[in-house]
C-alpha positions in Angstrom: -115.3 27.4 5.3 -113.5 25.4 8.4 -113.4 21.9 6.7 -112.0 23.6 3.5 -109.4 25.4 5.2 -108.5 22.3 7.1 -108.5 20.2 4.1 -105.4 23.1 2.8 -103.8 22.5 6.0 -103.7 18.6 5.8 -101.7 19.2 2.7 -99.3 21.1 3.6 -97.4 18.8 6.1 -97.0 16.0 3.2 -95.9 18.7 0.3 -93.4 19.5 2.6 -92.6 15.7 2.9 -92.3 15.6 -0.7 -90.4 18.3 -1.3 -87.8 17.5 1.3 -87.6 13.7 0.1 -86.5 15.1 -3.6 -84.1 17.6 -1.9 -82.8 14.5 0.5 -81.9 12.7 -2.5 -80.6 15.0 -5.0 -78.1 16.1 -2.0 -77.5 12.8 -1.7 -76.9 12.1 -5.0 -74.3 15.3 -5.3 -72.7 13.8 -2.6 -72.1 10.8 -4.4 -70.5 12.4 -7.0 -68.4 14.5 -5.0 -67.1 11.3 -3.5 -66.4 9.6 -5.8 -62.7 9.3 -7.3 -61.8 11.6 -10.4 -61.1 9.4 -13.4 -57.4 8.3 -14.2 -54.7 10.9 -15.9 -52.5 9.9 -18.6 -49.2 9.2 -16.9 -46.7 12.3 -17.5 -43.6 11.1 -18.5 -40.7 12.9 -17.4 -37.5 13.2 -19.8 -35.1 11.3 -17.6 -31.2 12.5 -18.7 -28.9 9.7 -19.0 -26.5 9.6 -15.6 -23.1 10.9 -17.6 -20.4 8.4 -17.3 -16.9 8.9 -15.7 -13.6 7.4 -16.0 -10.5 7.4 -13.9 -8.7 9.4 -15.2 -5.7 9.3 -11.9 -3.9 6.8 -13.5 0.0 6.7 -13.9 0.1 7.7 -18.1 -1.5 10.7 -17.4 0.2 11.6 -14.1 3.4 11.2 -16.5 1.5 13.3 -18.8 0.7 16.2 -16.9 3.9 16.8 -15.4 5.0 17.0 -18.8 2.3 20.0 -19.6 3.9 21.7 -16.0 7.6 21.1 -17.3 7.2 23.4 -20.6 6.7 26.6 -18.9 9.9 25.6 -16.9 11.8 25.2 -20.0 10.9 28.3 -21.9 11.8 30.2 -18.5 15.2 28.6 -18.8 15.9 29.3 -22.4 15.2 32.9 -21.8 17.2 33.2 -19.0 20.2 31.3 -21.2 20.6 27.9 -19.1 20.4 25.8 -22.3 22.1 22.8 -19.7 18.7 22.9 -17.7 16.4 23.7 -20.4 17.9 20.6 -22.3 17.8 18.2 -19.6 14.0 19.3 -19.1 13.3 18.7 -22.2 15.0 15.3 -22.1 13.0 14.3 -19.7 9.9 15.7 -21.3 11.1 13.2 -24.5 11.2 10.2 -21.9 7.5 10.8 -20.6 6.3 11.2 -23.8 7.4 7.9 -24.8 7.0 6.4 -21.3 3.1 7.3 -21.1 2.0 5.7 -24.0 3.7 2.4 -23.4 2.5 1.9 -20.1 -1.2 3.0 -21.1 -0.8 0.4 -23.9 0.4 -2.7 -22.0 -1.7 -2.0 -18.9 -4.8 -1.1 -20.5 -5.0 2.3 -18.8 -6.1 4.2 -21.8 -8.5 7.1 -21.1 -10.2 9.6 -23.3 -8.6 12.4 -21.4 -5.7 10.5 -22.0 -6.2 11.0 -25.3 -6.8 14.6 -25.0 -4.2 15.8 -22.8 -1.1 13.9 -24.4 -1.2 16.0 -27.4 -1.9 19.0 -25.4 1.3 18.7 -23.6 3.0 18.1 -26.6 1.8 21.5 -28.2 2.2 23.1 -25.0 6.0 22.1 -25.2 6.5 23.0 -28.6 4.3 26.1 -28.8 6.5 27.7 -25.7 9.7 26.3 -26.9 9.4 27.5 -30.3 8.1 31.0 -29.2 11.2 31.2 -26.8 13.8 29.9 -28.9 12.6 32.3 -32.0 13.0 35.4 -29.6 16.4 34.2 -28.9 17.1 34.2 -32.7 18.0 30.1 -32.7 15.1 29.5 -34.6 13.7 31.4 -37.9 10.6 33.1 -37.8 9.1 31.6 -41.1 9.3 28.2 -38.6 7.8 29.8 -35.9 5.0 30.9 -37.8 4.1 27.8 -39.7 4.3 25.5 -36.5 2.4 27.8 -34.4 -0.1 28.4 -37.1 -1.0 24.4 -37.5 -1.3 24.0 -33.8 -3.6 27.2 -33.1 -5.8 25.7 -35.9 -5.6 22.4 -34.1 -6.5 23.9 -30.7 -9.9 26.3 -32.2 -10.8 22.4 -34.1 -10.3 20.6 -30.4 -12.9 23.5 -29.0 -15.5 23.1 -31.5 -15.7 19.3 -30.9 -15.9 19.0 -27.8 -18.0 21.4 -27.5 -20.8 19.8 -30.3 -19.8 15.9 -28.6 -20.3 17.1 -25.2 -23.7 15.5 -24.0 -26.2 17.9 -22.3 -26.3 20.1 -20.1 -23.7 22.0 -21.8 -22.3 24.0 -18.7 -18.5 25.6 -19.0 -17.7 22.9 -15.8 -19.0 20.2 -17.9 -16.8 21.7 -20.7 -13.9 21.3 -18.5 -14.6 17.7 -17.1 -12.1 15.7 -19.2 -13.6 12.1 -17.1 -16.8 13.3 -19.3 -16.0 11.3 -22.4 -17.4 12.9 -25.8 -14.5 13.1 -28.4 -12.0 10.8 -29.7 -8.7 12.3 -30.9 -6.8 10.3 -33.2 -3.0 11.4 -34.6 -2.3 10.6 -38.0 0.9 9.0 -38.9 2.4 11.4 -40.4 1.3 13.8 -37.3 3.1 11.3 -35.3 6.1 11.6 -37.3 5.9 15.1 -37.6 5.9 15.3 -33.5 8.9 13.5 -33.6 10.8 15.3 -35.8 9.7 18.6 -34.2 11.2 17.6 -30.2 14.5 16.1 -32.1 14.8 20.0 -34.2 13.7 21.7 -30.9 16.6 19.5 -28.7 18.9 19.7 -31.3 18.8 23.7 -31.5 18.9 23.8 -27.6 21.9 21.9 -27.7 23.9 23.9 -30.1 25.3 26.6 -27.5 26.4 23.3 -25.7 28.4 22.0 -29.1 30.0 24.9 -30.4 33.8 24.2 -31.6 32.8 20.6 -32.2 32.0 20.5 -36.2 30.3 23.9 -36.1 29.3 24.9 -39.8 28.8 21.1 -40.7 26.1 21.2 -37.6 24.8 24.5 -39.0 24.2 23.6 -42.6 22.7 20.4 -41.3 20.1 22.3 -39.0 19.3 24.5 -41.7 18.2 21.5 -43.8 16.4 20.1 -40.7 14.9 23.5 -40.3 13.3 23.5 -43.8 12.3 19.7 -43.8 10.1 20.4 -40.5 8.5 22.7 -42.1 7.5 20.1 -44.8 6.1 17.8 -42.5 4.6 20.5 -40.3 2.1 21.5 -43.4 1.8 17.8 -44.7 0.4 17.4 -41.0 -2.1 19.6 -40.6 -3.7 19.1 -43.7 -3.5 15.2 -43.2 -6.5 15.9 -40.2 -8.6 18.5 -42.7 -8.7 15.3 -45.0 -8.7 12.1 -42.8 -12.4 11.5 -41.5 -10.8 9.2 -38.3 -8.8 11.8 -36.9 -11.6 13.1 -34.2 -14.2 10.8 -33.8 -17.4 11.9 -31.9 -18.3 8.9 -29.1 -21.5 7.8 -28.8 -23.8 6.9 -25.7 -23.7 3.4 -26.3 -19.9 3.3 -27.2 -19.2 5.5 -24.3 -20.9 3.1 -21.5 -19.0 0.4 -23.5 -15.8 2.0 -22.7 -17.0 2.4 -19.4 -18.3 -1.5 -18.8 -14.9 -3.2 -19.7 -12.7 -0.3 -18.0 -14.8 -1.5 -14.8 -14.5 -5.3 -15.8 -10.7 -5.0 -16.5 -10.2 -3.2 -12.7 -12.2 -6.2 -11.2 -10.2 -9.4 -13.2 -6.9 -7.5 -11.4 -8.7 -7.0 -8.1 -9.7 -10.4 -8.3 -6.0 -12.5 -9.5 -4.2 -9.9 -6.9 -6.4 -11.7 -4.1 
């Protein structure tokens, strides 16, 4: 009938209403959420390395120090090549450095960790090459050789494996070799002190026997045979003196370390400050 179908068609217009109403909303609605700001993350915290300290390490001790480490090449050169006058007064002056370095690092407060690391260096350096040199020359006897070199090759692999387990990370072979990276503490024992001493005076005093030879010869002799065996002594008491002493390397920390650091800076001001 024509009412009833009108009746259907005046529906229609407001179910349509209706229906887009709800959709209206529940777009609007989505859109509200999409809008909205996604809730806070837990902050990622990063691991932040410590900034590794470094120390001057141009400083006149280990200037002195270093030219000592270039001068014992020079001096097993000379010995091989018979110029005990040369090699001698190298090695004097090697002595002199030696003794020079320390006091000035002392009284001026210029000690460094590479300091500490290179000083003893030079000092095997200069015994390792003279030994070796003067034992092919037959001025020294082999059983010395072998006991000297033997304590400092054990010394050297022990330097390796603690700086290597000190050294703070990244562990990179230029980190390795960046002395103004402090990590390890070498300390001598007194008898290794003692020991380096009487090593350089054996070492001088058999580069100077060509040079005294008609002057007292078989009283010098006997007496540098008794040297000879009383280096050997001390050589052995030495090296086991750091297998038993717990202070002879000591492992720095971070805090000692920046420590070091702070009054090294502190010390550099005060005499930039009384020099103005």
């Amino acid at each position: 009938m024509p009412w009833q179908s009108s009746s259907v068609n005046r529906n229609i217009p407001s179910e349509l209403f209706r229906t887009t109403k709800i959709s209206i909303r529940g777009f609007a609605e989505l859109k509200d959420k999409d809008t909205q700001s996604p809730p806070p993350r837990a902050p990622f915290r990063k691991r932040i390395l410590p900034a590794p300290l470094h120390e001057n390490i141009y400083t006149l001790p280990n200037i002195l120090t270093f030219s000592r480490l270039l001068a014992a090449p020079a001096i097993g050169y000379l010995i091989l090549h018979d110029s005990p006058q040369w090699a001698l007064g190298l090695f004097i002056y090697a002595g002199i450095t030696d003794l020079l370095d320390g006091y000035i690092a002392r009284k001026y407060s210029l000690q460094t960790v590479v300091g500490s690391v290179i000083d003893p260096m030079a000092d095997k350096a200069l015994m390792t090459i003279a030994t070796i040199t003067l034992a092919i020359q037959g001025a020294l006897p082999v059983y010395l050789a072998v006991v000297i070199l033997g304590r400092d090759v054990g010394l050297a692999i022990s330097a390796i494996y603690y700086r290597y387990i000190s050294l703070p990370p990244p562990k990179t072979f230029a980190r390795y070799w960046d002395f103004s990276l402090p990590s390890a503490e070498v300390r001598p024992t007194e008898i290794s002190k003692w020991n380096t001493f009487f090593q350089l005076a054996l070492i001088g005093w058999t580069m100077g026997m060509p040079l005294l030879k008609g002057s007292g010869g078989l009283e010098l002799e006997a007496a540098l045979v008794g040297m000879q065996y009383f280096v050997t002594a001390t050589t052995v008491w030495s090296g086991l003196s750091y297998v038993f002493n717990k202070d002879a390397v000591r492992i720095l920390s971070k805090e000692e370390a920046k420590v070091k650091e702070l009054e090294r800076k502190g010390m550099k001001s005060g005499e930039g400050g009384g020099q103005a």
